[in-house]
TIMAR-278779 format. One record per residue (C-alpha): residue number from 1; residue in one letter; x, y, z. Coordinates in Angstrom, 1 decimal, decimal comma. Layout:
N
NUM:a:X:Y:Z
...
***
This chain:
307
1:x:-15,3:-8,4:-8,8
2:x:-12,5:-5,9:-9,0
3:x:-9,2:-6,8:-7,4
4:x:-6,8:-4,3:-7,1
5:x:-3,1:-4,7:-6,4
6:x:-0,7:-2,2:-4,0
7:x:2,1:-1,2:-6,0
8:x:5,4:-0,1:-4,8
9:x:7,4:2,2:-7,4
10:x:10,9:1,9:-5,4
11:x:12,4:-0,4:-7,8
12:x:14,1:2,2:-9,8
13:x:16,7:4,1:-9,0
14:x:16,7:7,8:-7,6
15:x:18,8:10,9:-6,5
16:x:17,4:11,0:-3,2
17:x:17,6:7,1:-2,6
18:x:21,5:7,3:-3,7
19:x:21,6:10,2:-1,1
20:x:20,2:8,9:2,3
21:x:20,7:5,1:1,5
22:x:24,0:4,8:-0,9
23:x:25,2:4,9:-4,9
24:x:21,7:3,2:-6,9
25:x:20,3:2,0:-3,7
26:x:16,7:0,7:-4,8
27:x:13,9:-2,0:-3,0
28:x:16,2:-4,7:-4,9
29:x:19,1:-3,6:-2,8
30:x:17,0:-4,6:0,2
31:x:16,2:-7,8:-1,7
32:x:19,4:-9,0:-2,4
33:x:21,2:-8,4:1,1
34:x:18,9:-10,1:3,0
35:x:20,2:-13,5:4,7
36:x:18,4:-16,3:6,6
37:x:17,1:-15,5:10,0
38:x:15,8:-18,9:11,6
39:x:16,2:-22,0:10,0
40:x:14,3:-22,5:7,0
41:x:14,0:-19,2:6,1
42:x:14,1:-18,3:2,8
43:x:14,1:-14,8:2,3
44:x:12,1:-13,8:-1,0
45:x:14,1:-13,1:-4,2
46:x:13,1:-11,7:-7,4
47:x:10,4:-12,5:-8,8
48:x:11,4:-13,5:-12,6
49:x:13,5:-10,4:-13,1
50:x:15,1:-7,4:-11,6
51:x:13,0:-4,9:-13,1
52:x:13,3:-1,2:-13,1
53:x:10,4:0,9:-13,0
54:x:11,6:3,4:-15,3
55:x:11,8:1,0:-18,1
56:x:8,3:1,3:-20,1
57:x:8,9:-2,9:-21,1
58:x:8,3:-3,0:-17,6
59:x:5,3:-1,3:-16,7
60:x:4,3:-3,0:-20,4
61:x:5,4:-6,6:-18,6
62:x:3,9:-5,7:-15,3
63:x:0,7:-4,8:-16,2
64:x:0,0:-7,8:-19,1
65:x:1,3:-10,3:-16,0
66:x:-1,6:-8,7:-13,7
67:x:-4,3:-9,5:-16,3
68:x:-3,0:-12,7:-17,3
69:x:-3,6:-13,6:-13,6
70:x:-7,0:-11,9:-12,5
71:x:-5,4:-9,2:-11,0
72:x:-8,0:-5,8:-12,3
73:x:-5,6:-3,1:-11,2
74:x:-3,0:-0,9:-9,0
75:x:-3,1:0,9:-6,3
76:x:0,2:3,1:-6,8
77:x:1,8:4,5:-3,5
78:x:2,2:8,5:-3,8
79:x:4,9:9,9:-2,0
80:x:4,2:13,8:-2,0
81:x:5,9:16,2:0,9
82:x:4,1:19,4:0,7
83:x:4,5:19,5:-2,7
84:x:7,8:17,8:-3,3
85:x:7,5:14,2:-4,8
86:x:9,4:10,8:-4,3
87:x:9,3:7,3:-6,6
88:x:6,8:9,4:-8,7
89:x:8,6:8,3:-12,3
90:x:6,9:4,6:-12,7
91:x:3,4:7,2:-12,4
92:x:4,4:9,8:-14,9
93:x:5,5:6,6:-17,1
94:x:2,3:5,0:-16,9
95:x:0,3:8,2:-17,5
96:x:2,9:9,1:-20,6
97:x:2,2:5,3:-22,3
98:x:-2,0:5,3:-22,5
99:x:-1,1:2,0:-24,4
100:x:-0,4:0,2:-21,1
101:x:-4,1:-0,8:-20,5
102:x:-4,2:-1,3:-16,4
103:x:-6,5:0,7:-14,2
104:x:-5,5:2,5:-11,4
105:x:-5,6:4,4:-8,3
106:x:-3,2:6,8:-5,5
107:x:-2,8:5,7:-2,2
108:x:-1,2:8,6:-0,5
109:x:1,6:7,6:2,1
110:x:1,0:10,4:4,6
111:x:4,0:9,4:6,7
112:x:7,2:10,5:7,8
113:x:10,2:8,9:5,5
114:x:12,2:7,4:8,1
115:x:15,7:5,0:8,4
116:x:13,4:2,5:10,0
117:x:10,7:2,8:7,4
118:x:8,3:2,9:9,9
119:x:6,7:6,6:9,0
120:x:7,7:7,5:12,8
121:x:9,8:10,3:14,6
122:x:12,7:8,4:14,8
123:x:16,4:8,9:12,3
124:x:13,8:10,8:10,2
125:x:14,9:11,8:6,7
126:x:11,8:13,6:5,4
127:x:9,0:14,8:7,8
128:x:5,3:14,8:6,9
129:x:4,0:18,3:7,5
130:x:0,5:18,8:7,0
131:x:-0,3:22,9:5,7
132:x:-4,0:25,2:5,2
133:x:-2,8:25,1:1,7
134:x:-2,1:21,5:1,4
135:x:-5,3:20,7:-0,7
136:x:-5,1:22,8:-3,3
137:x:-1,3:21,8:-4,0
138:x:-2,5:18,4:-3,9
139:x:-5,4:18,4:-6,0
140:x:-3,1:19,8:-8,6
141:x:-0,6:17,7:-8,5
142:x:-3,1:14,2:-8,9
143:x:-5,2:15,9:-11,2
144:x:-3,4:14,9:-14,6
145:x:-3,7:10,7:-13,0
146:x:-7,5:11,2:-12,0
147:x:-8,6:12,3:-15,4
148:x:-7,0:9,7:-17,2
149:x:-9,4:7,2:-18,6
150:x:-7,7:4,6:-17,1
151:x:-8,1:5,9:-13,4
152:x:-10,8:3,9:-11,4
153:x:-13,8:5,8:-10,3
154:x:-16,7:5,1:-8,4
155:x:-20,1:7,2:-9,4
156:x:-17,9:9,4:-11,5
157:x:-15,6:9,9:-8,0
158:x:-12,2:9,1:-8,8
159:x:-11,3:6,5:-5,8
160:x:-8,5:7,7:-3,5
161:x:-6,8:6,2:-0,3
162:x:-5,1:7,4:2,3
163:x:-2,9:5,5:4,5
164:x:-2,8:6,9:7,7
165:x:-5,4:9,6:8,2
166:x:-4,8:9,7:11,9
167:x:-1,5:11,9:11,6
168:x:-3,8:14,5:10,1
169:x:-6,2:14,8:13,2
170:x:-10,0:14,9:12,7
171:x:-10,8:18,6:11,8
172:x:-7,5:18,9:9,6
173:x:-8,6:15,6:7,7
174:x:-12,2:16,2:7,2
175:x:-11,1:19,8:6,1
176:x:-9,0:18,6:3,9
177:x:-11,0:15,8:2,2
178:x:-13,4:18,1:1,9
179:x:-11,7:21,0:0,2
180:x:-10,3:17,7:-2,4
181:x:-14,0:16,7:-2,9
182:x:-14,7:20,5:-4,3
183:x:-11,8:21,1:-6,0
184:x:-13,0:17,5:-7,8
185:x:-16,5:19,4:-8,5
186:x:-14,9:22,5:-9,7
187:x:-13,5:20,1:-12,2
188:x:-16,6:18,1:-13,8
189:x:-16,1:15,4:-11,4
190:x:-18,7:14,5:-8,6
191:x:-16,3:14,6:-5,8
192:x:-14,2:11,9:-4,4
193:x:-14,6:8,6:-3,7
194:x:-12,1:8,7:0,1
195:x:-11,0:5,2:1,3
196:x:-8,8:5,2:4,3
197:x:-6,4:2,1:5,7
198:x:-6,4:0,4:8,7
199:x:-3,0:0,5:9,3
200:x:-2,0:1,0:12,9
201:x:-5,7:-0,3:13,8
202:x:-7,2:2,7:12,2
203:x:-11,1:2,1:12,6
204:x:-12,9:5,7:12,2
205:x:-13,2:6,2:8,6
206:x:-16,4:8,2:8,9
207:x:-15,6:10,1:11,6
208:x:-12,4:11,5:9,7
209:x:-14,8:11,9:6,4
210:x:-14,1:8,8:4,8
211:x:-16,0:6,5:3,2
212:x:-15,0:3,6:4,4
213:x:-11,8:1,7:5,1
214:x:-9,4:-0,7:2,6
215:x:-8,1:-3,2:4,9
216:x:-3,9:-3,1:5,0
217:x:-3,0:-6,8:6,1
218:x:-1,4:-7,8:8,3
219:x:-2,3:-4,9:10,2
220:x:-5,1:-5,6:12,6
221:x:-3,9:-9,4:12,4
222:x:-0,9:-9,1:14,7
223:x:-2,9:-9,1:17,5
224:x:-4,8:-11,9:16,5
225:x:-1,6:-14,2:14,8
226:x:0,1:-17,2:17,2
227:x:3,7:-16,6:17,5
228:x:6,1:-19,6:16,6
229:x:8,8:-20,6:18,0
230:x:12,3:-21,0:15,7
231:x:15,5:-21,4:15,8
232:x:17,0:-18,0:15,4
233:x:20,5:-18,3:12,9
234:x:21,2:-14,9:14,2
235:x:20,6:-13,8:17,9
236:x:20,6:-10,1:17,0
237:x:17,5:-10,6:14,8
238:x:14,5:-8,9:16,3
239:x:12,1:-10,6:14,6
240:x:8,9:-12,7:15,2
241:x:7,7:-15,7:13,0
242:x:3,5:-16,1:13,5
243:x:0,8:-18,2:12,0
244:x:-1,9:-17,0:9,7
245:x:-3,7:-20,9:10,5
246:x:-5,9:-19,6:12,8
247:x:-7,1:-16,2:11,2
248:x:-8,1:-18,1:7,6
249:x:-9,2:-20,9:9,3
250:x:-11,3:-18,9:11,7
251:x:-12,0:-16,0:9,8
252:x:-10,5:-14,0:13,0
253:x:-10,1:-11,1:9,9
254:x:-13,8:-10,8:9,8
255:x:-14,6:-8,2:12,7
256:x:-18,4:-6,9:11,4
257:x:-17,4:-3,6:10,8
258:x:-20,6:-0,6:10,7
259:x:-18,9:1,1:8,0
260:x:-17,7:-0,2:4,2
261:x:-14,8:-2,2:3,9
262:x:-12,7:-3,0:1,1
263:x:-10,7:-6,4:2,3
264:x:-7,5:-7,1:1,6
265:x:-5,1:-10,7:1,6
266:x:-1,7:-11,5:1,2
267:x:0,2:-14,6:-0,7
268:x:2,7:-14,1:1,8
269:x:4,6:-11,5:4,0
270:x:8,1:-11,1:4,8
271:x:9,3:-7,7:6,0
272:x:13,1:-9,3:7,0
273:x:14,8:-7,3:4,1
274:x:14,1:-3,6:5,4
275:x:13,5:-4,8:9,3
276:x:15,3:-8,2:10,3
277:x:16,7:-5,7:13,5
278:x:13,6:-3,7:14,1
279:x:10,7:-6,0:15,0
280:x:10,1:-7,7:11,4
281:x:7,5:-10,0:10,6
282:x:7,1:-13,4:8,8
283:x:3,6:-14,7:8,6
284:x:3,8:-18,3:7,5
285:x:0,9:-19,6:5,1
286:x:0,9:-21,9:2,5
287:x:-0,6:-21,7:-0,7
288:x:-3,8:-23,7:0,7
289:x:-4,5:-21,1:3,4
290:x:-4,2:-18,3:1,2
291:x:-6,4:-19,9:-1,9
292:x:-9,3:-20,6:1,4
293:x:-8,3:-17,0:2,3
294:x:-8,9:-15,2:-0,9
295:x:-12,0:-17,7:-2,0
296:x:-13,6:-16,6:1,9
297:x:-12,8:-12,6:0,9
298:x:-14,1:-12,8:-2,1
299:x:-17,2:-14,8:-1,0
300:x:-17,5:-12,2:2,2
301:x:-17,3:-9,5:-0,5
302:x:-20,5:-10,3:-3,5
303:x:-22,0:-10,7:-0,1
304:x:-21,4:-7,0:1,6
305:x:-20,4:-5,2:-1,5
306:x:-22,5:-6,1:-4,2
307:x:-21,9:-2,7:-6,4
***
């Protein structure tokens, strides 16, 4: 059983982030400013340290913590804009120090880089544009990480994700995947091995040219999630508090999909930091529902995955 981590590089410092956002404006920024919302809330803080991603001690740190705990490997957001990269030092770090002995994988956010971080249209800072050419930039640009020894591959495929495969459209996307999965050939690989998300309910993997779909919770769980009533310190919040009880103790996550799924959990989820005024999210869980949680996923997966 491989699991595999998301990994956000924005806890390191950079031009572009000192440009839209302030002076050394990083995720710990984010962190540290956020207040209580309803009473007894605790917003998350630091986890050990205040690390920064361009320090090798902490990839070195990072990585050694994720073994000593059963975690296999990341999954490393890629931020690339026709061509033009974001948060892409913790990467080139990681593919400079082979001694850092963690597998790993891209997961391309295909998404507009907004001041609501919500990938929309709306105070956009950097717009998505999808290009004919696109593929063959991109292919180039990933092709030092995929032939590391060190990237995770699947029949000789190295594994990629991509997060939102709607914004492409379906004849741009299965174009596109497939010009990736010959470039791949051209270059002693057998292809790729495409995952897509089901953020924003995305549930037509094959249609797109996928293989199948890595689950992005909470999405899809919203829906499914009872909403709780608190006592809101600050009226101006818009922000809902809902229970994961149900879903674990239900299995409301398990929806008998037709296509390969990669599941995906969470120890906990608190978006209040970047969106306490734009419709944030607290799921409330404790450490009993997520152990039944990941022990049910796990169980679910030997079952339905047994490569």
């Amino acid at each position: 059983m491989k699991i595999i981590s998301f990994y956000l590089p924005q806890f390191h410092q950079t031009e572009e982030n000192s440009m839209w956002w302030g002076e050394g404006h990083t995720e710990w920024t984010l962190v540290n400013e956020a207040k209580p919302l309803f009473d007894g809330h605790t917003p998350l803080s630091p986890p050990l340290n205040e690390y920064d991603l361009t320090d090798v001690e902490a990839l070195k740190w990072q990585a050694k913590l994720a073994k000593d705990y059963g975690i296999y490997g990341f999954c490393i957001y890629h931020y690339w804009f026709e061509g033009k990269k974001l948060l892409h030092k913790p990467l080139e770090l990681l593919l400079e120090h082979t001694e850092i002995d963690i597998p790993f994988c891209l997961c391309w956010a295909n998404e507009n880089w907004t001041k609501r971080w919500d990938g929309g249209n709306n105070e956009l800072i950097l717009e998505q544009k999808y290009r004919d050419d696109d593929a063959e930039k991109f292919f180039n640009d990933i092709l030092p990480f995929i032939s590391d020894k060190r990237y995770e591959r699947i029949d000789n495929k190295p594994l990629l994700m991509i997060y939102r495969p709607e914004l492409f459209g379906i004849k741009r996307c299965k174009k596109f995947l497939s010009d990736l999965d010959g470039l791949a050939k051209q270059n002693g690989f057998d292809g790729f091995w495409f995952m897509a998300s089901n953020a924003y309910d995305f549930d037509r993997p094959i249609e797109y040219g996928f293989h199948g779909i890595t689950e992005f919770p909470p999405h899809t769980l919203w829906a499914k999630a009872r909403k709780l009533n608190v006592d809101k310190i600050s009226q101006r919040a818009d922000f809902c508090v809902v229970s994961m009880t149900d879903i674990i103790a239900k299995k409301l996550w398990n929806k008998n999909e037709s296509y390969p799924v990669f599941r995906g959990v969470f120890p906990s989820w608190d978006n209040s930091p970047r969106k306490a005024y734009s419709h944030g999210f607290c799921f409330d869980m404790s450490q009993n529902e997520f152990e039944t949680w990941l022990m049910d996923v796990l169980d679910w997966t030997s079952a339905h995955n047994p490569r």
